[in-house]
N, C-alpha and C positions, 0 to 999 in steps of 0.2 A: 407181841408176837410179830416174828417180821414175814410175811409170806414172799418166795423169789419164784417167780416163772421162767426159767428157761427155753428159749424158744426161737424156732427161724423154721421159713416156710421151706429153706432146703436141706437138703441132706448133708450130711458127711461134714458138718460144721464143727464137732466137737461139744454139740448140746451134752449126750450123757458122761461124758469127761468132763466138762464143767459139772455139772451137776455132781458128780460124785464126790470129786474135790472140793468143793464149795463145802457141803456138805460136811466133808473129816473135816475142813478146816474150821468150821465152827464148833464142831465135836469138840477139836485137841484146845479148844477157849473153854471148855466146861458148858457149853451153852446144849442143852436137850435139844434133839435135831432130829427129823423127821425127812427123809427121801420120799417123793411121791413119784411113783413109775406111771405114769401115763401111757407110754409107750410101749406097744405092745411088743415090741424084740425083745424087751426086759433085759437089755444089759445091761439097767444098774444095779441089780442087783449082783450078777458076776463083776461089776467093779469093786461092790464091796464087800467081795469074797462070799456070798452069799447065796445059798441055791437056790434056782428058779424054782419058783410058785411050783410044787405039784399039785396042789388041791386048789382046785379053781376059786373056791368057795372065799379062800383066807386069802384073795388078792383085792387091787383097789378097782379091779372092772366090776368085784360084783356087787360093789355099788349100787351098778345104773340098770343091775338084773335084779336087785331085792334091795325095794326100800325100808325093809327094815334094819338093812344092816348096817354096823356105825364103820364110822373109823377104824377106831381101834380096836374094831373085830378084827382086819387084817392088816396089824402095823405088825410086825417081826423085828426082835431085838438083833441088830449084828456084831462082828467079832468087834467092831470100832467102838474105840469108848464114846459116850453120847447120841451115837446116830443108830435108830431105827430106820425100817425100812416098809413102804406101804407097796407090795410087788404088782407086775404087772401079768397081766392076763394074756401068756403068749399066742391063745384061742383065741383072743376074744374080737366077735367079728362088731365094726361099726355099723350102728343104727343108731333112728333118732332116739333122741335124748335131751336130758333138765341139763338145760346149755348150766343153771348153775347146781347143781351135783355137789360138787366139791367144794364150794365156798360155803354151803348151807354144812356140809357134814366135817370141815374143819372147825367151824365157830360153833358146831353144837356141842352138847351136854361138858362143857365147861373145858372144851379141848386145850383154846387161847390160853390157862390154865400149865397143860400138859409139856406144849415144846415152848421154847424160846425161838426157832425158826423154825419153818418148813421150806425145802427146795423142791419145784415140781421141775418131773421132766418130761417134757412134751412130745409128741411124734410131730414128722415134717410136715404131714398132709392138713390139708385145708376141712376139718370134720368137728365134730362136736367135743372130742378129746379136747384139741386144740385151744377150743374155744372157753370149756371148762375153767383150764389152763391158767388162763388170762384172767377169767373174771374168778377166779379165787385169789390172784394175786396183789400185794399192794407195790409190787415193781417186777418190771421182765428184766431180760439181760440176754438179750441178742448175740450168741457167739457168732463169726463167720471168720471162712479163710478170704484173706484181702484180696478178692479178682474180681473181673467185671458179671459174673455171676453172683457173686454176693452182693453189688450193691442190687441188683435187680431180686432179690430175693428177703432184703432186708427192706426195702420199698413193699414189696406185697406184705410185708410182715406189719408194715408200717399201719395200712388199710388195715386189718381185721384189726388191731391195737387201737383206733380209736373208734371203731366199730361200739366194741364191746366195754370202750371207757366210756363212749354218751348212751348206751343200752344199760347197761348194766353193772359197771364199776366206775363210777365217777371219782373213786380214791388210787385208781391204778394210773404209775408213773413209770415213766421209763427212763430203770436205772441208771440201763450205757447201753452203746453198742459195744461189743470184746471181739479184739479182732484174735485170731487161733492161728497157733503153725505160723507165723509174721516174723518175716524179719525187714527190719528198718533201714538196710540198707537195699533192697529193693525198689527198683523204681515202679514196679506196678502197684506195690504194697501202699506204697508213699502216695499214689495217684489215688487210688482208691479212697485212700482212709482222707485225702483231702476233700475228694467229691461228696464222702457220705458228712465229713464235718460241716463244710458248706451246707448242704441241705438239713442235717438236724442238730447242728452246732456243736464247735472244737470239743464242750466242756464233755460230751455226750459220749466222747471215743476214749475207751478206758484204755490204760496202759496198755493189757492185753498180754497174751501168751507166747513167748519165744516158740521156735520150733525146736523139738528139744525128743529124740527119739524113745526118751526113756519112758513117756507119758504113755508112747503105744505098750511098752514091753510092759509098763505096771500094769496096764489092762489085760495081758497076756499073763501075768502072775496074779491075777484077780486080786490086786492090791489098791489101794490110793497110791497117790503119786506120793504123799508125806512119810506112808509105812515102807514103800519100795526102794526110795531114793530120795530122802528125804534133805541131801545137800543140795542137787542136780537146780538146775534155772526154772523147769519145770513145776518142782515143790515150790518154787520160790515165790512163782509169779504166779500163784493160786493163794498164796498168804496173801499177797498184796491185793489180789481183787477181792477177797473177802472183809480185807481192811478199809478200798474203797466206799464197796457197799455200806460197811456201818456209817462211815460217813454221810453219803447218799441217804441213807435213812432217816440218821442223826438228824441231816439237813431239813428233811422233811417235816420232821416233826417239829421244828425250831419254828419253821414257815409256817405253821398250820395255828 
């Protein structure tokens, strides 16, 4: 089972876009797929056409209110073939919390078993969600838009990342950075994605997502980008980082 963390300390990156589409696109491979909303806006669940949580009880926050509840008390099948969905708690206020929550109630009663991936997606803030996050993961994937904000946000992100690799996940690797909304003929895009290659190396900056307007309007049709417009550059370049990642995993495992 491959666990993927989605994650970056800023906003408006394209975390639950990624996430979503990662997601179908392991789905439309026949692979059982599990979405985990961490995030309490819970918009991945209207990416994949799927109503938010009314009952608090059947989301992935109330977890960390009642230990006795599992998993997949609150995984919900959606219209996608292969992708469940674990919702988020648009209530749910943060406190402390079992930084590993999530990594103990993935791997329990025979779950590893259940999906072939899970994709988590993270909120921006610096809290214990966050931190969950991470240490249930066995790789992250940094989306950001290529400005001088994101490298300073992909650098904070960097810190809590090996924070929580020498605490508590000595097996979490990082996938890529994915740069979102990018186009390469931009010279701030092009500066960027040099400064962040230099500091965590070329191999590390996934090809990344054209800017491609159809990605917002799938979200506005509470679609994947593969069901909505599934020729478009956007469908495109979400096949290809999911094909990435297998690689990146493949790798890992070959390494180990």
């Amino acid at each position: 089972m491959l666990v993927v963390t989605i994650a970056n300390r800023k906003g408006g990156t394209g975390k639950t876009t990624t996430a979503v589409n990662l997601a179908t696109q392991w789905g439309k491979k026949g692979l059982k797929t599990l979405l985990i909303d961490l995030d309490t806006q819970g918009h991945a669940a209207i990416g994949l056409g799927a109503t938010q949580a009314q009952d608090k009880s059947k989301t992935i926050h109330e977890l960390f209110r009642n230990e006795s509840v599992l998993l997949n008390d609150v995984v919900k099948k959606t219209s996608i073939d292969n992708v469940s969905i674990a919702p988020a708690d648009t209530d749910f206020v943060v406190q402390k919390m079992d930084e590993l929550r999530i990594r103990h109630a993935i791997y329990a009663h025979g779950n590893e078993l259940l999906y072939d991936r899970i994709v988590i997606d993270t909120p921006p803030t610096l809290d214990g969600l966050l931190y969950n996050g991470l240490a249930a993961a066995n790789g992250v994937v940094v989306p950001f838009v290529p400005h001088h904000l994101a490298e300073i946000g992909v650098k904070q992100l960097a810190k809590l990342f090996y924070q929580v690799a020498t605490r508590h996940n000595s097996n979490l690797s990082l996938f890529g950075l994915l740069p979102v909304m990018y186009d390469r003929k931009i010279k701030l895009h092009q500066r960027v994605l040099k400064a962040l290659g230099k500091q965590f190396g070329v191999k590390r900056i996934m090809r990344g997502i054209r800017i491609n307007i159809k990605l917002a309007e799938a979200f506005e049709a509470q679609k994947p980008i593969s069901h909505f417009a599934p020729n478009c550059p956007g469908a495109m370049d979400y096949q290809l980082m999911a094909s990435e990642l297998e690689i990146a995993f493949n790798l890992k495992k070959v390494l180990k």
